[in-house]
N, C-alpha and C positions, 0 to 999 in steps of 0.2 A: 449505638455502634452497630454499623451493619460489615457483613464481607462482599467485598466485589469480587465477581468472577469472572470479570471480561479475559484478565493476561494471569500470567504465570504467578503472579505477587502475590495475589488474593490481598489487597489492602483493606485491612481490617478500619472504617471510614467514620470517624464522630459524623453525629448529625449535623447538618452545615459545615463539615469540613471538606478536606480532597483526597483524594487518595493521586498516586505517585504521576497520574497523567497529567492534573492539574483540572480535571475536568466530569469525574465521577465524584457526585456527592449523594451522602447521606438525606432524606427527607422523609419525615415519617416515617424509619426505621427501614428504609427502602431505599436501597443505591438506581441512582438516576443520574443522566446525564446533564449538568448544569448550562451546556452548549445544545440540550436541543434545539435545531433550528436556526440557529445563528450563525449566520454564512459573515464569513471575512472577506472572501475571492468568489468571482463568477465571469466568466470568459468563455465565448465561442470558440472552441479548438478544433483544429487537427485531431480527426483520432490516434494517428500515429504520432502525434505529441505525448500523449500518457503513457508508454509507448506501449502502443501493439501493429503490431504488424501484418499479423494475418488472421486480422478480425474487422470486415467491414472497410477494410481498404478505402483512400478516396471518399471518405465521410467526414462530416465534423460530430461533433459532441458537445453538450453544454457541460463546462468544469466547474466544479462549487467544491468550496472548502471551509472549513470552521475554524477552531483553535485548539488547542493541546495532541500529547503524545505519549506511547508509553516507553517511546525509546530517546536512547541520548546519544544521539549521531553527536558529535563534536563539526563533525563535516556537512550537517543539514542546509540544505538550498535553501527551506521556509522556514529559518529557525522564526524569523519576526512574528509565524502565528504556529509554533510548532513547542519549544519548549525554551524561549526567552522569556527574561521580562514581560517584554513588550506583549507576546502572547498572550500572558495572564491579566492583561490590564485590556484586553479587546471585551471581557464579559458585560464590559458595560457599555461599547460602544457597537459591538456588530446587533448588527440586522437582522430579527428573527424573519424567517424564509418558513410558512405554513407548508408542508409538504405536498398538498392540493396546488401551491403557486407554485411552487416547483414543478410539475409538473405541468403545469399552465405553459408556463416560460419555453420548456423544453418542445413543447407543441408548436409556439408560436414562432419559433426556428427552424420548423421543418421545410418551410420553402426553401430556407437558405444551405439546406446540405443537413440539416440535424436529425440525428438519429436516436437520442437520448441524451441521460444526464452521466456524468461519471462524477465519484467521490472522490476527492483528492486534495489536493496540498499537504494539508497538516494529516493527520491520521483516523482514517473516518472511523475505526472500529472502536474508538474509546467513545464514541456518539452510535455505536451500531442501530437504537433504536430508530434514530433518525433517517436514517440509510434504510431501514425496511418498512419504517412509514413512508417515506417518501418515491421508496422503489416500487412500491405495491403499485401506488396509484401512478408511475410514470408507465408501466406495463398495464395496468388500466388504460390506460391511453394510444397502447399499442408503437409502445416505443423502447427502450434494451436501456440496460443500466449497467455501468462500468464500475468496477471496486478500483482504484490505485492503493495498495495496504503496505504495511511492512509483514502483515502475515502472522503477529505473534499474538495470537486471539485463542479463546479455548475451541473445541468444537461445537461445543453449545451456540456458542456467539453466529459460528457458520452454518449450523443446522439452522437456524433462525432465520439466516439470511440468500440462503441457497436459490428456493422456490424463485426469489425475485433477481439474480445476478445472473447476467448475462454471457461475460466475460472480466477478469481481473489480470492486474500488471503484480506481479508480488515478488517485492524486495527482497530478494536472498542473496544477502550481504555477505556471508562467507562462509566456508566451508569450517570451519575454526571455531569450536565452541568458546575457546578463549576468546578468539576475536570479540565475539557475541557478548560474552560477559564482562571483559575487562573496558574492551573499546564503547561501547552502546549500552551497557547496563542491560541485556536484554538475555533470551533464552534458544541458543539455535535450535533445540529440539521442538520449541512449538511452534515454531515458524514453521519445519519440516514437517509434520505432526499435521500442520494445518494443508499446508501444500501438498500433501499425499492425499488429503482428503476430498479439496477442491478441485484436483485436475478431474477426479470421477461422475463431477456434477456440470462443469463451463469450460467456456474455452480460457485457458490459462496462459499467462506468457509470465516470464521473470527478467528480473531485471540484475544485475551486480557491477556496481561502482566499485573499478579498483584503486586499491587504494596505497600508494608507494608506500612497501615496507611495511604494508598490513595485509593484504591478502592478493598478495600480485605474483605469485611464482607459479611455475607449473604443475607442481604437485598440488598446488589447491584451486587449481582450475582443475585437473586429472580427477581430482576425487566430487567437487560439485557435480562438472558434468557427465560424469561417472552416476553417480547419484541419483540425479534426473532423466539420467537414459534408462531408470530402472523402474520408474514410476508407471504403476499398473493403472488403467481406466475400471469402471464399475464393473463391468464381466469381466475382471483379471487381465482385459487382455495388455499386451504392450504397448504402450502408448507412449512413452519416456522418451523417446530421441525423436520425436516430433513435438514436441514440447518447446517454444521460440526460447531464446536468450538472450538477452539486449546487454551486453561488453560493454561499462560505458566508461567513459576518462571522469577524471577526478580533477576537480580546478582547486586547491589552497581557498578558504573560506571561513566565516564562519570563528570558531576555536583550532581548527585545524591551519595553522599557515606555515609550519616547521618542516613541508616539505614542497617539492613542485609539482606541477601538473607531472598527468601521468605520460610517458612518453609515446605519443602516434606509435608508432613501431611497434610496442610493447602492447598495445591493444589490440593492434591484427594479429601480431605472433598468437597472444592467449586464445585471443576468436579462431585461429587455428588449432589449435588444441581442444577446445574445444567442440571443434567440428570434427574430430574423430570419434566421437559421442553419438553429436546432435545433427541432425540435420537442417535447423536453422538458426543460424547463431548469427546476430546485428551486433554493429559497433556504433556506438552513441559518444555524438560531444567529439567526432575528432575534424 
């Protein structure tokens, strides 16, 4: 029995068991991630696919993603390698990815617009080691590495991984510690926690999926980007309402189908709201 300390749980993990991502196990007394290396997804993107917007504009990026999560979106785009079934059943079919070929690959796309690797689909921080083996050596190579997270990671996990991150997309899903706990099984304080500490090291952007009837009115748009317009950089200084924020619509998916998309309209109003904060607030998916 060992303790993980990647998220907020601390899952106390038998040897060859899982603790709650589906993806940190027990070995030799020592929690490890049972997905190093083992890529599901890999695709030449758009940087402003993962999204960021004002970072590298007009670039591509190579996307690579594993399996498992520590949260339980009900409404997830990647539930199939994220926290399905089906997700738990890829340990024996994905692809170990040496993080030396990772880094290969990402080189070998630089004629074609590539600027590095970005981690994403499923939730790379429950595999963090893999993310700073294989980010070492893509900045070895003189190329930038992209986090896509949900953010809810100790700061241990981000001290670890700092030196090598370039820029990150981080899900701050709602202003509502309820929402956090009841909806996602998750923690808003160490997402917050996290994302205070991150914007003083990279360039940062977030993202929030609204969600009808879960975090879509104007007081918790008021208090997010209230929030974030308050977030200090490493000399204290102000840096918070430069900080991007990606609005984006909600499609019925998933476990979530009991409501409808979120309404076009309802997504510029909030991005309005918001922009008496922030200075650059995007709208995604309308």
């Amino acid at each position: 029995m060992a303790e993980c300390n990647v998220c907020y749980r601390h899952c106390e993990i038998e040897e060859g068991g899982r603790g709650f991502c589906g993806v940190r196990t027990t070995r030799d007394g020592v929690v490890v991630p049972a997905n190093y290396g083992k890529v599901t997804s890999i695709a030449l993107d758009p940087i402003e696919k993962k999204p960021l917007a004002r970072f590298m504009p007009g670039s591509k990026v190579i996307s690579v993603g594993s399996y498992g999560c520590n949260l339980r979106c009900p409404f997830c785009q990647n539930y199939e390698i994220s926290w399905s079934d089906q997700a738990y059943a890829l340990e024996e079919t994905a692809e170990y990815l040496p993080p030396e070929e990772l880094a290969a690959i990402a080189l070998k796309y630089k004629n074609q617009g590539n600027v590095g690797v970005a981690f994403t689909y499923n939730e790379p921080l429950v595999s963090y080691e893999y993310v700073r083996d294989a980010a070492k050596c893509i900045h070895e190579s003189g190329m930038v590495n992209v986090l896509v997270t949900n953010g809810m990671a100790s700061l241990d996990v981000l001290e670890e991984l700092i030196p090598y991150i370039d820029a990150m997309n981080i899900d701050f899903k709602a202003f509502s510690e309820s929402f956090y706990k009841d909806f996602l099984q998750g923690d808003r304080q160490m997402v917050m926690d996290f994302i205070t500490e991150a914007v003083k090291y990279c360039h940062v952007e977030l993202t929030t999926l609204i969600i009808p009837r879960g975090n879509d009115t104007d007081l918790e748009m008021r208090g997010l980007s209230k929030w974030i317009a308050s977030l200090k950089g490493k000399n204290n200084e102000s840096i918070g309402r430069g900080i991007p924020l990606h609005i984006s619509r909600f499609f019925p998916r998933f476990q979530l189908t009991d409501r409808d998309a979120t309404d076009v309209d309802w997504i510029y109003h909030l991005a309005d709201v918001a922009r008496e904060k922030l200075n650059f607030v995007y709208t995604g998916n309308c």
